[in-house]
C-alpha positions in Angstrom: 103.0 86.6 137.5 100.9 84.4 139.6 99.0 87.6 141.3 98.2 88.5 137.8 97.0 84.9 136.7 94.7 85.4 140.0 93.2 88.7 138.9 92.8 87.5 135.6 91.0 84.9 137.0 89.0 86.6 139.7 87.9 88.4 136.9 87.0 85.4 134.5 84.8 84.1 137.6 83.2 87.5 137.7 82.1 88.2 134.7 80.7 84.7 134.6 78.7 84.9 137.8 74.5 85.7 137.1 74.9 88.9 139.5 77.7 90.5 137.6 76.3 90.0 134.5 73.0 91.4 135.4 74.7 94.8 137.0 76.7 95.0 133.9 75.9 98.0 131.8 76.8 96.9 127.8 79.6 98.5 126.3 78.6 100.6 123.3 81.1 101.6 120.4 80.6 105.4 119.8 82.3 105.3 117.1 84.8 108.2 115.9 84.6 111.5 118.0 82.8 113.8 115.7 84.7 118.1 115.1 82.3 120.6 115.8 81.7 122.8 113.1 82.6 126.6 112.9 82.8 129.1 110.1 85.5 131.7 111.0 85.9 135.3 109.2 87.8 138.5 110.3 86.0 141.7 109.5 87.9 145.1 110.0 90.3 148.0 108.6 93.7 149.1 107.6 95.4 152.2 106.8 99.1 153.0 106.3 101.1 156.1 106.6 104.6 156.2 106.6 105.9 152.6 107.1 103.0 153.0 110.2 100.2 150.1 109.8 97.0 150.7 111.9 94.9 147.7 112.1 91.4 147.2 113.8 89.8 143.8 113.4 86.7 141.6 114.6 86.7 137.3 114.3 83.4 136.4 113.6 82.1 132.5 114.2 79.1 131.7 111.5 78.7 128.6 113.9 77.4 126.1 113.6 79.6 125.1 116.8 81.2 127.9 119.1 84.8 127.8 120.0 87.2 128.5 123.1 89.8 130.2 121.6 91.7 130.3 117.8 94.7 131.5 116.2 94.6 134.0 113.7 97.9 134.8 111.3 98.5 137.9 110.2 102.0 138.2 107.1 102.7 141.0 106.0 104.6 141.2 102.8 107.6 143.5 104.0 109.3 143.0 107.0 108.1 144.3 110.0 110.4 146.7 112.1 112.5 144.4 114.7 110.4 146.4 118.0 107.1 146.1 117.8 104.6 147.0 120.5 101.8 144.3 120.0 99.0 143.8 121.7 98.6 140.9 125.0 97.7 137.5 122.7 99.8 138.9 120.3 103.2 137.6 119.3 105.5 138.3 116.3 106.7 134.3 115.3 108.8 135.2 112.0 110.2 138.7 110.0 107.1 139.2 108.7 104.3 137.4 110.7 102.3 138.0 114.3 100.1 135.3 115.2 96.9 136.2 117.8 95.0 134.4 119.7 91.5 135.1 118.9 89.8 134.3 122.5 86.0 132.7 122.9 83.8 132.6 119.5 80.7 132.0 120.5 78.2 130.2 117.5 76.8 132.9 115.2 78.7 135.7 117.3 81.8 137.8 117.2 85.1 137.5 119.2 87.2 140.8 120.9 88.6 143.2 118.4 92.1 143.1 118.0 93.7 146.3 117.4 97.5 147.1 116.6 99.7 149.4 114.3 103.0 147.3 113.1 105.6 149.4 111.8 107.2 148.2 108.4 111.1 148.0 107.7 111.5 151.2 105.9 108.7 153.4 104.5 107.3 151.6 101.6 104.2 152.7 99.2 102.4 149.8 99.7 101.9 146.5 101.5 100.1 143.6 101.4 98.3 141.5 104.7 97.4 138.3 104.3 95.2 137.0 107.3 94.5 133.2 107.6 93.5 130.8 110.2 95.9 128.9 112.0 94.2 126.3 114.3 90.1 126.7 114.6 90.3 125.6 118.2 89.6 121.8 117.2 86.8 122.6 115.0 86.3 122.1 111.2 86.0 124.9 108.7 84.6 124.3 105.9 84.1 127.3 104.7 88.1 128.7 103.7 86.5 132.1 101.4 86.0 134.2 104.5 89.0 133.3 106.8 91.7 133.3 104.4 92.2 137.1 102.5 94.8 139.4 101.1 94.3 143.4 101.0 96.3 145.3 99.7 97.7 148.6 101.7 98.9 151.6 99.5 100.7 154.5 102.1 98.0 157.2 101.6 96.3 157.5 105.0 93.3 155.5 103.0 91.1 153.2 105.1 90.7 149.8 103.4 87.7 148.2 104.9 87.9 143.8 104.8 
């Protein structure tokens, strides 16, 4: 206790003296730490044939801010097949849902393409993605129409272009 008392006041005496005060820098309030700003999308294409989902798609970063790294989710409205062979920064985290990780977005730029092909429980006619963001590496979004979408799938061999 006493060897605190004496720092305490060694300190007291310190900031009293003329010299320390004149060496001092001021301490300045910042104030709150301020988000960057980005504005995610994903751009790309589906097609399905025979419980077989083919998937090719590009994040995009409208900026203003660019970003180290994000996490897109991708649910699917079936259940997926229980072995999937998904792609490294990929990982399936429930029946019907793989999470990626995005990688750099740079302001006003596009991210690495992520490509896969899921296969469904079963062979249905049609299925449904849904495609959202899940953390925007620390940035704010504030802009939810272009990273958050649905398309629907029908098992023709079609492309369906998001």
């Amino acid at each position: 206790m006493r060897i605190l008392c004496g720092l305490g006041a060694a300190a007291l005496v310190a900031l009293a003296s003329p010299a320390a005060t004149a060496t001092t820098a001021p301490v300045v309030d910042a104030g709150p730490a301020v988000a960057p700003e980005a504005d995610l999308a994903y751009h790309g294409h589906l097609s399905m044939t025979g419980g077989r989902v083919d998937l090719l798609m590009t994040p995009q970063n409208h900026g203003p801010s660019g970003i180290a790294e994000a996490t897109v989710r991708l649910r699917w409205s079936v259940p997926l097949a229980d072995e999937q062979g998904l792609p490294a920064g990929c990982a399936r985290t429930e029946v019907r849902t793989v999470m990626c990780r995005t990688g750099a977005l740079p302001a006003d730029g596009w991210g690495e393409t992520i490509t896969m092909a899921v296969r469904l429980r079963g062979a249905p006619s049609e299925v449904t993605l849904g495609i959202d963001t899940v953390w925007g590496g620390g940035a704010v979004d504030r802009n939810h129409h272009n990273d958050r979408q649905e398309v629907l799938v029908l098992d023709t061999g079609d492309t369906y272009v998001f």
